[in-house]
N, C-alpha and C positions, 0 to 999 in steps of 0.2 A: 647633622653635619657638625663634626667637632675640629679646630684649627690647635693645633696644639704647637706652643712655643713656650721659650722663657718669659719673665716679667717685664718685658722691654721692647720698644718698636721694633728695631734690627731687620733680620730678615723677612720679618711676615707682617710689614704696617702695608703694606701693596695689596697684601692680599686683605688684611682686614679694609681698607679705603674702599679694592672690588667691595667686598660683600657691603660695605654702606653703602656704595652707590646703588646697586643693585635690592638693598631693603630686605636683606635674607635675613631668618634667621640662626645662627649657628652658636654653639658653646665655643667660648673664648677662655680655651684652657692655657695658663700661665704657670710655669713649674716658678718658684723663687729662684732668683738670682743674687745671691750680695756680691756686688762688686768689693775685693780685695786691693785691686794695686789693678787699674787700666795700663800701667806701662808694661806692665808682663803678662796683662793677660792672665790675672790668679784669680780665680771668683770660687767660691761655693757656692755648690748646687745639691744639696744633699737629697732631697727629692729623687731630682732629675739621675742622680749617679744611682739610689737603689734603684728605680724603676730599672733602670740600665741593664746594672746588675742583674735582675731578678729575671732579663730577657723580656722585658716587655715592647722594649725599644729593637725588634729584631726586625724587623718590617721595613722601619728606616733606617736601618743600617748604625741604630746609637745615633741617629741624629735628629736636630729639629731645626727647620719644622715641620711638620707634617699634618695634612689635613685627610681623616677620617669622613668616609663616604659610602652608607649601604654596607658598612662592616670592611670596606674597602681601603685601604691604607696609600695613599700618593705622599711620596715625600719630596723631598728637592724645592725650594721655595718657586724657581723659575717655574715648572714643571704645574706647581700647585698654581703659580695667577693666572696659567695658559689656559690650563682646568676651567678655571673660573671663568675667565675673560670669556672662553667659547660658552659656556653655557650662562651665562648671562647676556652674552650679542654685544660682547666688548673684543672681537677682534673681525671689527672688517663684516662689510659684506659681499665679499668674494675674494679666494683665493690669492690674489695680488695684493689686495687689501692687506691680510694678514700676514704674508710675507712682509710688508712695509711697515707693519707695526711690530712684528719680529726683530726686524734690525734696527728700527729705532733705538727697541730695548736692550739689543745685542750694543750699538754705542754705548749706554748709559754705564751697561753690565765694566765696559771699557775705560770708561770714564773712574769707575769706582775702584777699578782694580789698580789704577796709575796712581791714582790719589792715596789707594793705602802703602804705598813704597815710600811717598810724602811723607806721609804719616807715622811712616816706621825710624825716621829718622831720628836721631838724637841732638839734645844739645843745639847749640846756636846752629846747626848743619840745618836741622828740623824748622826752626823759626824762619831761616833764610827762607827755605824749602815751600814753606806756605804761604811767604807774601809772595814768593813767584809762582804757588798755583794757582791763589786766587786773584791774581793780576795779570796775569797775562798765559797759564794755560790754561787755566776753566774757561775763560773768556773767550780763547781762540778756539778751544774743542765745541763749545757751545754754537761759535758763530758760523761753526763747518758745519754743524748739524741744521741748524736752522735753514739752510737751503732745502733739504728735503722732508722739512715739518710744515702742515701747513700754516693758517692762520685759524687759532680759534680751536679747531678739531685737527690732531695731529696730521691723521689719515682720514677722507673720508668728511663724511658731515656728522659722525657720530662720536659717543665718548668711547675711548679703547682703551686697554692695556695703555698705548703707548703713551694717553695722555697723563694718566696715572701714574706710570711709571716716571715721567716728565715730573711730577706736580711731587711727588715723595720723593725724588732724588734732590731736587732745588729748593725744598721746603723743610724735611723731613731727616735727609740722609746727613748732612751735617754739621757740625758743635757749632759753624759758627755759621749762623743762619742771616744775616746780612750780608756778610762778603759773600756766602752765596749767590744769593739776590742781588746783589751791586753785579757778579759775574755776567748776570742773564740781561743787563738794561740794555744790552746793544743788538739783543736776537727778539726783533719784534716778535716772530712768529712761536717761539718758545716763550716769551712773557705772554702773550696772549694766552697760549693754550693752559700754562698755571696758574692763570689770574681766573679763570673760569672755571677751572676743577676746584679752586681755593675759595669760588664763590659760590659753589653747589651747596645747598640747603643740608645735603645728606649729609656732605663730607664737613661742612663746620658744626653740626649737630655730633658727628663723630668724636672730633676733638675735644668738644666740651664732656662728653663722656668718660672718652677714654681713659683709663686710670696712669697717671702719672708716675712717670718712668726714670731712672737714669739714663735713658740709651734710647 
């Protein structure tokens, strides 16, 4: 099994956390990245752009990430932790189950896409922009969710996708990783379930591993 991404958590630290939890083992392929200018989005990838080039990358459509399986190519990162999540018995055991851990991560996916509009702003618009996401709408989008996450174990009595997905979105996903976590002190049931994924033996053994990132 080979996970192939750039040099940076970004899209595929979900899927890498799956396979720590899980004790697999897979090639943890990293194309370079030099970050240029994060305000435009300019990086060299001169690797990544031959591979490209040369059609190597047709399979997933020139993009990453993609995880190599049996000669078998999944790409899409959502696509790839579902993969995973099923065949490691991290979605649910029963069909209700996994719908519920579906739309958890269907929120989060929600959560992320609202935050990068924040994000994109400029100038003192942008700084406004961020103390009122991280004061009062993470806060509020968090405490809506928390009614239908459990305590502990999102779905379920077991570890899922959606805890995961949980524990790398409030830990993981962004720069400023306190106002995060200030965001989450009032959703008992989401602090619970990343206080427990963050205290898994696998997943902090992971972090001290993992090679050090800009992203």
């Amino acid at each position: 099994m080979k996970l192939s991404y750039f040099n940076g958590r970004g899209l595929a630290e979900t899927s890498r956390i799956l396979l720590a939890i899980a004790q697999t083992n897979y090639e943890d392929f990293r194309y370079p990245l030099k970050i240029l200018d994060w305000t435009t989005y300019s990086f060299e990838r001169k690797e990544f752009d031959s591979d490209k080039a040369k059609g190597k990358l047709v399979n997933s459509l020139g993009k990453l990430p993609f995880l190599e399986v049996d000669c078998h190519i999944i790409p899409q990162s959502k696509a790839i932790e579902r993969y995973l999540a099923r065949k490691y018995g991290m979605m649910g055991t029963t069909e209700i189950d996994a719908a519920k851990i579906d739309s958890i991560c269907e929120y989060v996916r929600d959560f992320k896409q609202e935050y990068q509009k924040t994000r994109a702003l400029k100038g003192e618009e942008k700084a406004v922009g961020m103390i009122k996401w991280f004061t009062k709408t993470l806060p509020e989008r968090l405490q809506a969710l928390d009614v239908i996450v459990s305590k502990d174990f999102a779905v379920g009595d077991l570890t899922s996708l959606a805890d995961i997905t949980l524990y790398t979105f409030l830990t993981q996903f962004f720069d400023d990783i306190k106002r995060a976590r200030d965001a989450m002190e009032q959703t008992i049931n989401i602090r619970s379930v990343v206080e427990r994924i963050g205290d898994m033996k696998e997943v902090q053994d992971w972090l001290v591993r993992r090679p050090v990132t800009d992203f």
